[in-house]
C-alpha positions as a Markdown table, in Angstrom:
| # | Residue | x | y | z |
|---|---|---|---|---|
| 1 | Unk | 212.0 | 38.6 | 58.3 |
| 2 | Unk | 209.0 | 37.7 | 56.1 |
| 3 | Unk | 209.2 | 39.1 | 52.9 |
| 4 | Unk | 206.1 | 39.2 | 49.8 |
| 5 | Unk | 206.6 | 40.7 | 46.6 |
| 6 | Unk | 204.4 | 40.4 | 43.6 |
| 7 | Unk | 206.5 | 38.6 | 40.8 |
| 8 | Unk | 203.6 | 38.8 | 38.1 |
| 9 | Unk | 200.2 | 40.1 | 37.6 |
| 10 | Unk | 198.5 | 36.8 | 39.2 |
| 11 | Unk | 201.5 | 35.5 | 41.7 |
| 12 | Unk | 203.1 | 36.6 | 44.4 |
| 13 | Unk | 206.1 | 35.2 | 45.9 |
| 14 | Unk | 207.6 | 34.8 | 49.6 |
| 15 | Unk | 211.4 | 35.5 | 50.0 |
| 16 | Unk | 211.8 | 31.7 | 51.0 |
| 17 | Unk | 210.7 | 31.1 | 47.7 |
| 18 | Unk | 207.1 | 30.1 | 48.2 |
| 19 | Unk | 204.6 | 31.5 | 45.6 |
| 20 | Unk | 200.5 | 31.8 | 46.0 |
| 21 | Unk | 199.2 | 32.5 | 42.0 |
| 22 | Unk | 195.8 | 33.6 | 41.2 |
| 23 | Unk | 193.9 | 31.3 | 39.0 |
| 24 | Unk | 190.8 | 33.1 | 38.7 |
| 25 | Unk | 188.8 | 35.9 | 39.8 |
| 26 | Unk | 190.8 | 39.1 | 42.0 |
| 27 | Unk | 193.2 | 39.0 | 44.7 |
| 28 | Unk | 190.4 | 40.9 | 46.6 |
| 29 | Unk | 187.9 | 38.1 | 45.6 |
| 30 | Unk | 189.6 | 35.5 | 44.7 |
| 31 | Unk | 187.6 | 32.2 | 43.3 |
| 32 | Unk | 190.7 | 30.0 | 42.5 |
| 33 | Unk | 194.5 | 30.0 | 43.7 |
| 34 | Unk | 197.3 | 27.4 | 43.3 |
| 35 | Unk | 200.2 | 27.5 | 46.3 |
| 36 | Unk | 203.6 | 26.0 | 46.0 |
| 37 | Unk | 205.1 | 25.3 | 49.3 |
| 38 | Unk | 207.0 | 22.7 | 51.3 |
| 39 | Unk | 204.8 | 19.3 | 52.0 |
| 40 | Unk | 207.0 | 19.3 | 55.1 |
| 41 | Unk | 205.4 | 23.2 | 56.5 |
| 42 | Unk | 203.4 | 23.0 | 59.3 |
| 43 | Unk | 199.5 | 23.4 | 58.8 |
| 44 | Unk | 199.2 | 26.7 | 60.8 |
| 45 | Unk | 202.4 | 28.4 | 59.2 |
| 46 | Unk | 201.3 | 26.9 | 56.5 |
| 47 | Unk | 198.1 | 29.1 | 56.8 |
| 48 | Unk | 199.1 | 31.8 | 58.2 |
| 49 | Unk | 201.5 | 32.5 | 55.0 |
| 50 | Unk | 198.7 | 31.9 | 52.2 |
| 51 | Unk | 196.8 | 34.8 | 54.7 |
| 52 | Unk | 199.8 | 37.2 | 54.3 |
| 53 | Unk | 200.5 | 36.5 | 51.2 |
| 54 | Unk | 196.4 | 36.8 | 50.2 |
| 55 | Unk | 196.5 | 40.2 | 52.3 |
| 56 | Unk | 200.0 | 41.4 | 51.0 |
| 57 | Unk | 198.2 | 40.8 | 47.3 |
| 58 | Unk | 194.9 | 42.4 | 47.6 |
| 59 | Unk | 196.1 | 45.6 | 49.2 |
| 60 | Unk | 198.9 | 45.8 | 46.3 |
| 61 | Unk | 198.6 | 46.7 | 42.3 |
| 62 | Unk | 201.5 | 45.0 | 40.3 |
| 63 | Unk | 204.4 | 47.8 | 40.4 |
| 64 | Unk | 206.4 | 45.4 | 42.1 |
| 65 | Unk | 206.0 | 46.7 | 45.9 |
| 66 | Unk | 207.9 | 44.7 | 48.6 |
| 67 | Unk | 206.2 | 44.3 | 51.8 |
| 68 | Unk | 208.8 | 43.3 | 54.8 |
């Protein structure tokens, strides 16, 4: 089951532990991010994670809403 939640105003984080944080501009717009996940993740689940995690973010205001 794949699992988002926003842990901060800036970051959200997957339930396997992987987090995508917002450096600078909005999680609608977003100019800069920083992602910590596994070197070892494939490049397409790889990508298709920052996109959920991206699309979990912009849809969501912190109030720490779960997506699953």
């Amino acid at each position: 089951m794949i699992c988002w939640e926003m842990q901060a105003d800036k970051t959200v984080r997957h339930s396997q532990g992987y987090t995508i944080t917002l450096n600078r501009g909005t999680w609608s717009e977003p100019y800069d991010i920083s992602v910590d996940f596994p070197r070892e993740l494939e490049g397409k689940h790889f990508a298709k994670l920052v996109r959920e995690g991206m699309a979990f973010a912009g849809q969501r205001a912190f109030d720490g809403a779960v997506l699953r």
